[in-house]
N, C-alpha and C positions, 0 to 999 in steps of 0.2 A: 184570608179570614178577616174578617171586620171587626172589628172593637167598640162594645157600645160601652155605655155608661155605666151598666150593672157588672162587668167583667171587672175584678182585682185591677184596685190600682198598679198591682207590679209587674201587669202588660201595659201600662200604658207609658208615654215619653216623656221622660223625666225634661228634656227642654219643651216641651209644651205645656205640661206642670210650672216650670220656673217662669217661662214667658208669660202667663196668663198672672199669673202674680204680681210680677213687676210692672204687668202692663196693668193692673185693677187698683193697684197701688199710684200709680201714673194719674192714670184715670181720675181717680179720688182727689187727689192734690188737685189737678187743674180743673175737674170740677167745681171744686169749692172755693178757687180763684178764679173761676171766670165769675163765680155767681156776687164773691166780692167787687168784683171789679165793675160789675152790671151796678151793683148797689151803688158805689163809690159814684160813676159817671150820671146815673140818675140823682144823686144826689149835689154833685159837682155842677149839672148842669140845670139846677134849678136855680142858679146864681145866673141873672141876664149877661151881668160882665162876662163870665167863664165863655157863653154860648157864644159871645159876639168874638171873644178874643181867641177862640179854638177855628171859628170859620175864618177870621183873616191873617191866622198862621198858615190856614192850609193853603191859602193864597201861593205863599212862597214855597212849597213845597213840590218834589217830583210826582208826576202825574199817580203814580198809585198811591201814593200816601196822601193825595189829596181825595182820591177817590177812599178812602178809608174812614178818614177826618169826616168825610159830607156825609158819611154811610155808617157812622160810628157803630150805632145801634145794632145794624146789619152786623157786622163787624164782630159785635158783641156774643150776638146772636149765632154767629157763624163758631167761634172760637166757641164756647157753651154745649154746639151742639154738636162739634170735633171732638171735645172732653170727652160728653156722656155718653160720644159713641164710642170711644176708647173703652170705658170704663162697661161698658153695657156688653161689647166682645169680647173683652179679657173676660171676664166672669164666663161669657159662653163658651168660650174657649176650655175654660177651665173645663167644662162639663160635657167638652168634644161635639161641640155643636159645628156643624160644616157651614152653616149662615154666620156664625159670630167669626170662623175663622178669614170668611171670606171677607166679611166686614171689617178685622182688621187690617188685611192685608190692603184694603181699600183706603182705609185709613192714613195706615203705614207712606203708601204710596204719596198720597195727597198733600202727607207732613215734608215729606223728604222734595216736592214739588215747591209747596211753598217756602222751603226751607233754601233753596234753589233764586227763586225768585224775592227773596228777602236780603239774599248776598247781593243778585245786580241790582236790587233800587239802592242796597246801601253804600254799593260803587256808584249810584250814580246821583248820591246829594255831594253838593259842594260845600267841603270843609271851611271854617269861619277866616281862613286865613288864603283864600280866595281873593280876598278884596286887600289883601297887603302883599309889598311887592316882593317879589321871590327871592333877593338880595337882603332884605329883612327877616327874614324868618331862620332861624337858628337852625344847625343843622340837625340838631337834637330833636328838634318838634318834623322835621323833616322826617327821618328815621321812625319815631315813634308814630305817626300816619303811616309809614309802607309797616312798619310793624303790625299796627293793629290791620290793615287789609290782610297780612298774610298769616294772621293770628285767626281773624274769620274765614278765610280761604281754607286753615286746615281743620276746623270746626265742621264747617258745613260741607267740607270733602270728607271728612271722615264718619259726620252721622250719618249721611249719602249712603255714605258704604257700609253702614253696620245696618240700616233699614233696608238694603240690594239684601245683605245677606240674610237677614231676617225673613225678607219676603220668599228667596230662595230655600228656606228649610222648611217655612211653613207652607209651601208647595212642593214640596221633597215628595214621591209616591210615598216613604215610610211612614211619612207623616199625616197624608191625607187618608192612608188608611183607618187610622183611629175614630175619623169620623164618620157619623151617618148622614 
């Protein structure tokens, strides 16, 4: 039997109800922080100093964060249009549409990818203490580096695994029943 939209909310699944909420609530917030954030850089970067001194920081940086820095805009543009497509499937979601659910999961996917490749570029800039010698550095500032990698290693393993699971239930047959 298929579940449309006019059928009693109390055939329908209460975690696909909660998911579309949190994710439209998601949505919202990073919406209207990307669209701050579009504002903030266009306005940042009408200052000649700012533009000059953001392209020869990216100088010194790992190849995807300079490819970020030169593409800011893009950048911008990208994160904006990951938001309001969060926020544009959760709502469809809500209303059991099979294109918004499909479009989350697209989503979902992409987040937990670059969530992925946001750990190795961040393993792979060199900490400010690089350039001082390994008998100076206290063992304290030692520790507290392999700390914070293994504080992001369980961050990024573990939202990993709550978006596997996520994409796993909203591909569940129970669940793709609901929609049309």
């Amino acid at each position: 039997m298929e579940i449309t939209a006019s059928q009693p909310i109390s055939q329908r699944s209460g975690f696909v109800t909660i998911t579309a909420w949190i994710f439209i609530i998601i949505g919202s917030l990073t919406t209207i922080a990307s669209l701050i954030q579009g504002l903030m850089y266009v306005r940042m970067l009408s200052m000649p100093i700012m533009h000059q001194a953001m392209h020869e920081g990216a100088k010194q940086m790992p190849f995807l964060l300079q490819l970020i820095f030169e593409n800011f805009r893009l950048y911008l543009a990208l994160i904006f249009s990951l938001s309001f497509s969060t926020l544009l499937s959760a709502i469809g979601l809500l209303k059991r549409n099979n294109l918004a659910r499909k479009l989350l999961i697209a989503v979902l996917a992409f987040a937990a990818l670059a969530l992925l490749v946001a750990f190795v570029t961040q393993l792979s800039i060199r900490p400010a203490t690089d350039n001082i010698p390994s008998a100076q550095i206290p063992a304290e500032a030692k520790t507290m580096i392999r700390a914070m990698k293994g504080f992001m290693f369980i961050i990024t393993f573990s939202v990993s695994c709550l978006v596997g699971w996520l994409i796993a239930h909203l591909t569940a047959p129970e669940i793709t029943q609901e929609f049309t």
